[in-house]
C-alpha positions as a Markdown table, in Angstrom:
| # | Residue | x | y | z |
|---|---|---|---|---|
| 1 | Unk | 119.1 | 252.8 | -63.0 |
| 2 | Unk | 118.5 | 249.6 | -64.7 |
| 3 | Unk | 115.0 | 248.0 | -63.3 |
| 4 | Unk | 115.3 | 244.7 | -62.7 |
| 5 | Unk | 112.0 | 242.0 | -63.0 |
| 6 | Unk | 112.6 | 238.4 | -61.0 |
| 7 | Unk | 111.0 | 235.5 | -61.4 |
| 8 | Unk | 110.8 | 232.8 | -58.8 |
| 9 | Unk | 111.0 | 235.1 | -56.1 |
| 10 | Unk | 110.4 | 233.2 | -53.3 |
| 11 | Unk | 113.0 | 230.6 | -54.2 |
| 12 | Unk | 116.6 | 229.6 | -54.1 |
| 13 | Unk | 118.3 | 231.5 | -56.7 |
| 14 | Unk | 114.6 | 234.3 | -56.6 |
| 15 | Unk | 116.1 | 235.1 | -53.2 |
| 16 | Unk | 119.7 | 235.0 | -54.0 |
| 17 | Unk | 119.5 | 237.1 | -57.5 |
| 18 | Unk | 117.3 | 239.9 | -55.1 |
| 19 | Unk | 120.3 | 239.9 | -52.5 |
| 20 | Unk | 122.7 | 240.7 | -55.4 |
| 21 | Unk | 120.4 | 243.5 | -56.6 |
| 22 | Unk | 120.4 | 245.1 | -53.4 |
| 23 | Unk | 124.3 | 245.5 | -53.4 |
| 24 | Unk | 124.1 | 246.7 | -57.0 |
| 25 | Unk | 124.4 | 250.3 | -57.5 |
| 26 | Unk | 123.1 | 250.8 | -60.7 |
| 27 | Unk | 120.0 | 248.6 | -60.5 |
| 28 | Unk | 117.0 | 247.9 | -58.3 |
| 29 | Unk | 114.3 | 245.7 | -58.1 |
| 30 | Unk | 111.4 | 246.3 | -59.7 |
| 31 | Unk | 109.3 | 243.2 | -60.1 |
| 32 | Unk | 108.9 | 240.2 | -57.5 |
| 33 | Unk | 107.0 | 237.3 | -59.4 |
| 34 | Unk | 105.6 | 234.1 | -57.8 |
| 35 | Unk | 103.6 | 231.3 | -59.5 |
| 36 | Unk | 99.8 | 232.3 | -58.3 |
| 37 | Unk | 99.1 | 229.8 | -55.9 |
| 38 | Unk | 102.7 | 230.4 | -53.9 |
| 39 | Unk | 102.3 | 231.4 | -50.5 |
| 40 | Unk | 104.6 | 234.2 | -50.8 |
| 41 | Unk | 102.4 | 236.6 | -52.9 |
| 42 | Unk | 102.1 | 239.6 | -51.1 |
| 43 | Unk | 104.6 | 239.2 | -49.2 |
| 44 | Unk | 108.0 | 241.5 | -49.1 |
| 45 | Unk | 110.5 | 240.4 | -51.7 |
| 46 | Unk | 113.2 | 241.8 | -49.5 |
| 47 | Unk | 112.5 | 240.4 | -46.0 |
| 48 | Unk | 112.0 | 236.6 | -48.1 |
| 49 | Unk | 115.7 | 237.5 | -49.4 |
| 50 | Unk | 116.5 | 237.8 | -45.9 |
| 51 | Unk | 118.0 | 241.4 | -46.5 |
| 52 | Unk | 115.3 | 243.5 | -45.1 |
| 53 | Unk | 112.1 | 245.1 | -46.1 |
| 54 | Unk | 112.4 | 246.5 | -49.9 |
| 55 | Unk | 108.7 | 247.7 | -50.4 |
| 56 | Unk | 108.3 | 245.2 | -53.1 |
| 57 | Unk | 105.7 | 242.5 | -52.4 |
| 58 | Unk | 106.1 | 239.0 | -54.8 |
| 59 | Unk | 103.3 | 239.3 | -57.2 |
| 60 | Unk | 101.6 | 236.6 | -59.9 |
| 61 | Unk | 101.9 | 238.7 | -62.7 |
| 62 | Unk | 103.1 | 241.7 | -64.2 |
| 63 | Unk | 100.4 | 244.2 | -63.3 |
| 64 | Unk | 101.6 | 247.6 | -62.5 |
| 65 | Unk | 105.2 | 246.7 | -63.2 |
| 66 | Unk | 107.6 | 249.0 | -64.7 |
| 67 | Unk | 111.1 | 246.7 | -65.5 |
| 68 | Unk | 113.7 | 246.8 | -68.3 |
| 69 | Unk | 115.2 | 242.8 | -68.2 |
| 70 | Unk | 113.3 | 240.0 | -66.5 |
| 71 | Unk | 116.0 | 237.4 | -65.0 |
| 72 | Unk | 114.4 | 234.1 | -65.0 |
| 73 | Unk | 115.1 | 231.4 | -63.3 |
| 74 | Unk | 112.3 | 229.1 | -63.2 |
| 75 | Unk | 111.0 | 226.0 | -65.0 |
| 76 | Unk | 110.5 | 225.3 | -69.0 |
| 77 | Unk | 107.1 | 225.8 | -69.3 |
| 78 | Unk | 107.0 | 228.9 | -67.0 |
| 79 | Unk | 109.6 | 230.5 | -68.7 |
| 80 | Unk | 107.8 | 230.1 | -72.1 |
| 81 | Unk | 104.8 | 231.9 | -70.6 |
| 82 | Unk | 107.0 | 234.3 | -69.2 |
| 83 | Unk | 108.5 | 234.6 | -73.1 |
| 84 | Unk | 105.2 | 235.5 | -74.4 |
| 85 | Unk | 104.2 | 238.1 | -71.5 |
| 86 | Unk | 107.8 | 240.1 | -72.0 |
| 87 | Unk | 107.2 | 239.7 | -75.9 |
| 88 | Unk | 103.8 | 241.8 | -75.5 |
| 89 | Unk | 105.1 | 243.9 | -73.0 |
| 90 | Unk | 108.6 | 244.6 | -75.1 |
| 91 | Unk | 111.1 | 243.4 | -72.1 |
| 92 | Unk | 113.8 | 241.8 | -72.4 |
| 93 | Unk | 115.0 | 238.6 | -70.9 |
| 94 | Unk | 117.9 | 236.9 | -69.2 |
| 95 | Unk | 117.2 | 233.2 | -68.8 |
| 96 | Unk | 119.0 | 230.5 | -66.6 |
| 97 | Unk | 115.9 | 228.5 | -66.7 |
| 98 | Unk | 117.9 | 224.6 | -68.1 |
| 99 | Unk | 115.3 | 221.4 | -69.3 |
| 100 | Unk | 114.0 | 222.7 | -72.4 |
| 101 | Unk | 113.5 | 220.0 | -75.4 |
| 102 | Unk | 113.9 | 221.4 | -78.8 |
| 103 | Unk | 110.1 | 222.9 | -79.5 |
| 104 | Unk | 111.2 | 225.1 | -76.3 |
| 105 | Unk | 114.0 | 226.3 | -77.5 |
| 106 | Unk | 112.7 | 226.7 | -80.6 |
| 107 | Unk | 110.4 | 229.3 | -78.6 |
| 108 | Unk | 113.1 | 231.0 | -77.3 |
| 109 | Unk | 114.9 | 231.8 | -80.4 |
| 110 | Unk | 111.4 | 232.9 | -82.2 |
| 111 | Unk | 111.0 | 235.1 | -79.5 |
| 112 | Unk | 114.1 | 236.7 | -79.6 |
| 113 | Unk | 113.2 | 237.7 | -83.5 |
| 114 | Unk | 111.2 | 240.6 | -81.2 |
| 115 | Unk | 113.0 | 240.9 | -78.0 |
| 116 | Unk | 116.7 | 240.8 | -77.0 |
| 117 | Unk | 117.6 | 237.3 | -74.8 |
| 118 | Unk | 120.8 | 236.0 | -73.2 |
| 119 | Unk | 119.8 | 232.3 | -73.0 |
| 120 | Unk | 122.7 | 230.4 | -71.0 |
| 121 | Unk | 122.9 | 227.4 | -69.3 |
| 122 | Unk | 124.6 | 228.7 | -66.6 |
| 123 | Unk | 125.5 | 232.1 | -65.9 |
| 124 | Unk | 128.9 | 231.5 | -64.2 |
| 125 | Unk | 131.9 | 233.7 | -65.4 |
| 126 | Unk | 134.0 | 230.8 | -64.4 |
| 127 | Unk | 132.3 | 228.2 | -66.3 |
| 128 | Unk | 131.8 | 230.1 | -69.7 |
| 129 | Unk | 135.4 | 230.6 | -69.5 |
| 130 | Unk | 135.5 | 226.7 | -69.0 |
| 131 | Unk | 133.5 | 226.2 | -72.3 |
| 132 | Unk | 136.0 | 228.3 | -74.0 |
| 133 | Unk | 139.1 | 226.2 | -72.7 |
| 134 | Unk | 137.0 | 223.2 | -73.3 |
| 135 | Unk | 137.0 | 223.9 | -77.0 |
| 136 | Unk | 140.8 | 224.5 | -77.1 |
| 137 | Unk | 141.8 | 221.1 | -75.3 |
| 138 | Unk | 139.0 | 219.6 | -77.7 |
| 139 | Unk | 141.2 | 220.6 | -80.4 |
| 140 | Unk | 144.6 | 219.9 | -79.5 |
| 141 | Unk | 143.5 | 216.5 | -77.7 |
| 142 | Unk | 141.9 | 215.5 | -80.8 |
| 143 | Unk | 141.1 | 211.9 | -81.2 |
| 144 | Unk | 144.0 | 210.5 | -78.6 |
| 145 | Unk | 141.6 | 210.9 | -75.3 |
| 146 | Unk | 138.8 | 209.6 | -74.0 |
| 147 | Unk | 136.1 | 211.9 | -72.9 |
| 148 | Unk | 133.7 | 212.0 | -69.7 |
| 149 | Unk | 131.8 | 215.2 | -68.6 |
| 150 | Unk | 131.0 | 214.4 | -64.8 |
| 151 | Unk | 128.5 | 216.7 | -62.8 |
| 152 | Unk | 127.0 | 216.9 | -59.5 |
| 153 | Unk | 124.3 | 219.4 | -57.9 |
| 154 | Unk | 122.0 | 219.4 | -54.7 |
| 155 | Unk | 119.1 | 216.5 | -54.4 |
| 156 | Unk | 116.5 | 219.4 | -55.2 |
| 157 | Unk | 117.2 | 220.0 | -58.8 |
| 158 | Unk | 114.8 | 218.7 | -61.6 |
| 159 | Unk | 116.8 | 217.8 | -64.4 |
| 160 | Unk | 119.3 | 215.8 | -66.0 |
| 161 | Unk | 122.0 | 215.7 | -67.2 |
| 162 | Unk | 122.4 | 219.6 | -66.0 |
| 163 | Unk | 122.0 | 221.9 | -69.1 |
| 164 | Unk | 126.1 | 223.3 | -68.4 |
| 165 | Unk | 127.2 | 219.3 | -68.7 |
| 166 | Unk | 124.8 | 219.0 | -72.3 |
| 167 | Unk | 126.7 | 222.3 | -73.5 |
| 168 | Unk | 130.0 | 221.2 | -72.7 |
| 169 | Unk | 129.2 | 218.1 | -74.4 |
| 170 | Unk | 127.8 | 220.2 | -77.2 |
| 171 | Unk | 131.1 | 222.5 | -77.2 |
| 172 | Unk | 133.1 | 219.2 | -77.3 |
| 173 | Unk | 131.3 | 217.9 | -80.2 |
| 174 | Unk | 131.7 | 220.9 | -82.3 |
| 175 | Unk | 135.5 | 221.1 | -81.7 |
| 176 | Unk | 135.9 | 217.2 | -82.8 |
| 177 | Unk | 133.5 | 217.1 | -85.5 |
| 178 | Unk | 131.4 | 214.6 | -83.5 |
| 179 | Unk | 127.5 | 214.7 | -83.8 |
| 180 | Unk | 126.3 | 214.4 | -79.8 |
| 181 | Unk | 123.0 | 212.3 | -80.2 |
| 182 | Unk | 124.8 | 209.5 | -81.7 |
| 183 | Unk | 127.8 | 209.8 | -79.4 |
| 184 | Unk | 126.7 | 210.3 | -76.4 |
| 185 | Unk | 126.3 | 207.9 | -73.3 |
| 186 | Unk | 124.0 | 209.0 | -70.4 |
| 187 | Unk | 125.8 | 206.3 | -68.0 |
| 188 | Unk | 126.4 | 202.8 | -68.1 |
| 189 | Unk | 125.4 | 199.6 | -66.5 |
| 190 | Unk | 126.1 | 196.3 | -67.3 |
| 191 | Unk | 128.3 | 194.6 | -70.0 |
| 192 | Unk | 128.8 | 197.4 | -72.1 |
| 193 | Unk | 131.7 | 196.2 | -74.1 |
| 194 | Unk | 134.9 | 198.2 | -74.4 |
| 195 | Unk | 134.4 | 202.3 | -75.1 |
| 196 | Unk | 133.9 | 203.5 | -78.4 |
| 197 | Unk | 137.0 | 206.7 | -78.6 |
| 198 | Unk | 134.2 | 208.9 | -80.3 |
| 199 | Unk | 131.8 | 208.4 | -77.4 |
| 200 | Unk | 131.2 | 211.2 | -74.8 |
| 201 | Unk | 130.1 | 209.8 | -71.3 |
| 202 | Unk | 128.2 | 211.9 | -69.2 |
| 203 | Unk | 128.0 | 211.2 | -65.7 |
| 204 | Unk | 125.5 | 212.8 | -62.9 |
| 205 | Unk | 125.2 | 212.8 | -59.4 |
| 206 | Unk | 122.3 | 214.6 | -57.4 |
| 207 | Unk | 123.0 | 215.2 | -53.7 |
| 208 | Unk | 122.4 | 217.0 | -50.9 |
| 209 | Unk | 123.1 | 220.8 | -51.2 |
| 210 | Unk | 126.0 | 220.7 | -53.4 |
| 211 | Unk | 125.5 | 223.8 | -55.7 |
| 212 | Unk | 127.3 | 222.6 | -58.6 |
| 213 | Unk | 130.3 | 220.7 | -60.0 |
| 214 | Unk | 131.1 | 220.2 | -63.0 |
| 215 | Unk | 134.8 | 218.3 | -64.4 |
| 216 | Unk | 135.4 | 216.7 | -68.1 |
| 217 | Unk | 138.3 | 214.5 | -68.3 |
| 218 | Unk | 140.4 | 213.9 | -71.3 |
| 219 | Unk | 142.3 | 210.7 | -70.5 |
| 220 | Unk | 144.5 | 209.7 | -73.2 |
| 221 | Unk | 147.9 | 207.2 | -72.6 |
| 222 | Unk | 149.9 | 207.8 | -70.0 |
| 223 | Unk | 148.3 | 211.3 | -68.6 |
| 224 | Unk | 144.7 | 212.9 | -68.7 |
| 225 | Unk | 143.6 | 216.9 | -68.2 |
| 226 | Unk | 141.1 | 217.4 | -66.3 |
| 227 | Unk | 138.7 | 220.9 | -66.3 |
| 228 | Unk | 136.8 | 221.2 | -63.5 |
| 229 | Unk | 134.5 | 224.7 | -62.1 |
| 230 | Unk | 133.2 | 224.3 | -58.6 |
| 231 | Unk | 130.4 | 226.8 | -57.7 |
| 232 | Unk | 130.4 | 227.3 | -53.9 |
| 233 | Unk | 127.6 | 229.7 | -53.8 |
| 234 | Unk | 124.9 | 230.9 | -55.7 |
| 235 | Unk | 126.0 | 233.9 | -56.0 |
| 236 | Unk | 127.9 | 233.4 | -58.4 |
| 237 | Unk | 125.2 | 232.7 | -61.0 |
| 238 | Unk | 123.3 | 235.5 | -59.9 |
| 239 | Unk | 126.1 | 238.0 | -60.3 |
| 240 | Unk | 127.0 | 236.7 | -64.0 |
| 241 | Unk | 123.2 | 237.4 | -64.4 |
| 242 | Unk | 123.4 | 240.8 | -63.7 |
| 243 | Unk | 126.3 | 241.0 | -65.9 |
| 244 | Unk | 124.2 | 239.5 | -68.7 |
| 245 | Unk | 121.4 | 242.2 | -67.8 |
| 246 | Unk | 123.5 | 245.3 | -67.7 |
| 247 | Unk | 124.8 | 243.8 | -71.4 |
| 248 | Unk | 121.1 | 243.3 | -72.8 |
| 249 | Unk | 120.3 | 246.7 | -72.6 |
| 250 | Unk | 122.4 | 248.2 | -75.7 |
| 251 | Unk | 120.2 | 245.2 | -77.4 |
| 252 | Unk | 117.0 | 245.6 | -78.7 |
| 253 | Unk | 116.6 | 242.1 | -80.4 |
| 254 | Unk | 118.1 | 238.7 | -80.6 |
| 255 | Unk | 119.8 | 235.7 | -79.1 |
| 256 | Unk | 122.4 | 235.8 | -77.6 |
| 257 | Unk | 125.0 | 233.4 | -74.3 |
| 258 | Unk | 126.9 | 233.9 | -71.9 |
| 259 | Unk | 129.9 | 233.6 | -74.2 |
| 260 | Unk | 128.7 | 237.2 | -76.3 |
| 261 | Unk | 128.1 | 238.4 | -72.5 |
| 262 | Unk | 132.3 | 238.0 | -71.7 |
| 263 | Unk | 133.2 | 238.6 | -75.5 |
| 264 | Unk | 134.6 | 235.3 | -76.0 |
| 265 | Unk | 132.5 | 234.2 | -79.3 |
């Protein structure tokens, strides 16, 4: 039984990775965390999940707990402190946290000199399998196509553009030898002259509950492709987290994606 540690307990994807664990047959819960002054500490992890009393009560830190993986979910600065806990405490860590600038992730791969990570920016099966057909129409496409990666999540979500839209612009870049801080375009406005064919627009909308969209167009002349994923719940990241967990285990150090996860490196 693989015991499972969960950040962000009280939250959106907290309570939606905890009902996934309680349908899994080979893990269970064994960690609730909450930031200190969150009104759910002490409270039942189970009955916040809405799945019934589990025995488990959200906690601020990791006293008394006994977990192989922690799935976080969470913020950048909490995960790094979260980084450091699991690092002294030899866990390992699956993280879905997205917003980090480079001296966090610079963290995370440290880190994972010590500890084994799977560091994605979304946990989907059906969008790392979009990063890997994104590469392939990258390189057929080639230079004929214009390119625009176009995303849309719920009003509530802190970041942008979402960290799956930066690494499909980062998988496009690699596949057309394009560097993506000089050729990217974070929207437009105004008189912005005709498109440069090396640029890669990126395009975001935040609204309502939408969980998550992503498409990236390849328009060339006379026809465009279009790759789009379309999450409808949230379980969907949670159960490609689990996947990622169950896959950590046989690791006892480094960094590793989503795309290692599937075997599609």
């Amino acid at each position: 039984m693989i015991k499972i540690g969960v950040t962000g307990a009280a939250g959106r994807m907290g309570r939606t990775i905890i009902q996934a664990l309680s349908e899994a047959s080979d893990m269970q819960l064994a960690l609730a965390l909450e930031r200190a002054d969150s009104t759910a500490i002490g409270r039942d992890a189970g009955e916040l999940a809405g799945i019934g009393s589990l025995g488990r009560p959200v906690q601020a830190d990791f006293a008394g707990a006994d977990f192989d993986v922690l799935i976080d979910f969470s913020q950048p600065t909490a995960t790094l402190t979260y980084i450091e806990q699991c690092q002294t405490a030899a866990r390992k860590m699956v993280i879905g946290t997205t917003g980090f600038d480079e001296a966090g992730r610079r963290g995370i791969r440290t880190a994972a000199e010590r500890i084994a990570i799977v560091f994605a920016p979304n946990m989907s099966v059906g969008v790392n399998l979009c990063f890997h057909l994104l590469d392939i129409a990258a390189r057929v496409l080639g230079d004929d196509v214009d390119i625009e990666v176009m995303e849309a999540h719920h009003r509530h979500k802190q970041d942008a553009p979402s960290g799956t839209a930066l690494r499909m612009g980062e998988v496009l870049a690699q596949a057309l030898g394009r560097n993506l801080k000089r050729d990217a375009v974070f929207g437009r406005h105004g008189v912005t002259g005709e498109r440069p064919r090396r640029q890669i627009g990126f395009n975001t909308v935040r609204a309502g509950e939408i969980v998550g969209e992503h498409t990236v167009l390849f328009a060339g002349a006379g026809e465009r492709v279009e790759i789009t994923h379309k999450a409808e719940s949230r379980l969907t990241f949670a159960a490609g987290a689990l996947r990622a967990a169950r896959w950590v285990m046989a690791k006892d150090s480094g960094l590793f994606d989503m795309q290692d996860v599937l075997g599609l490196r």
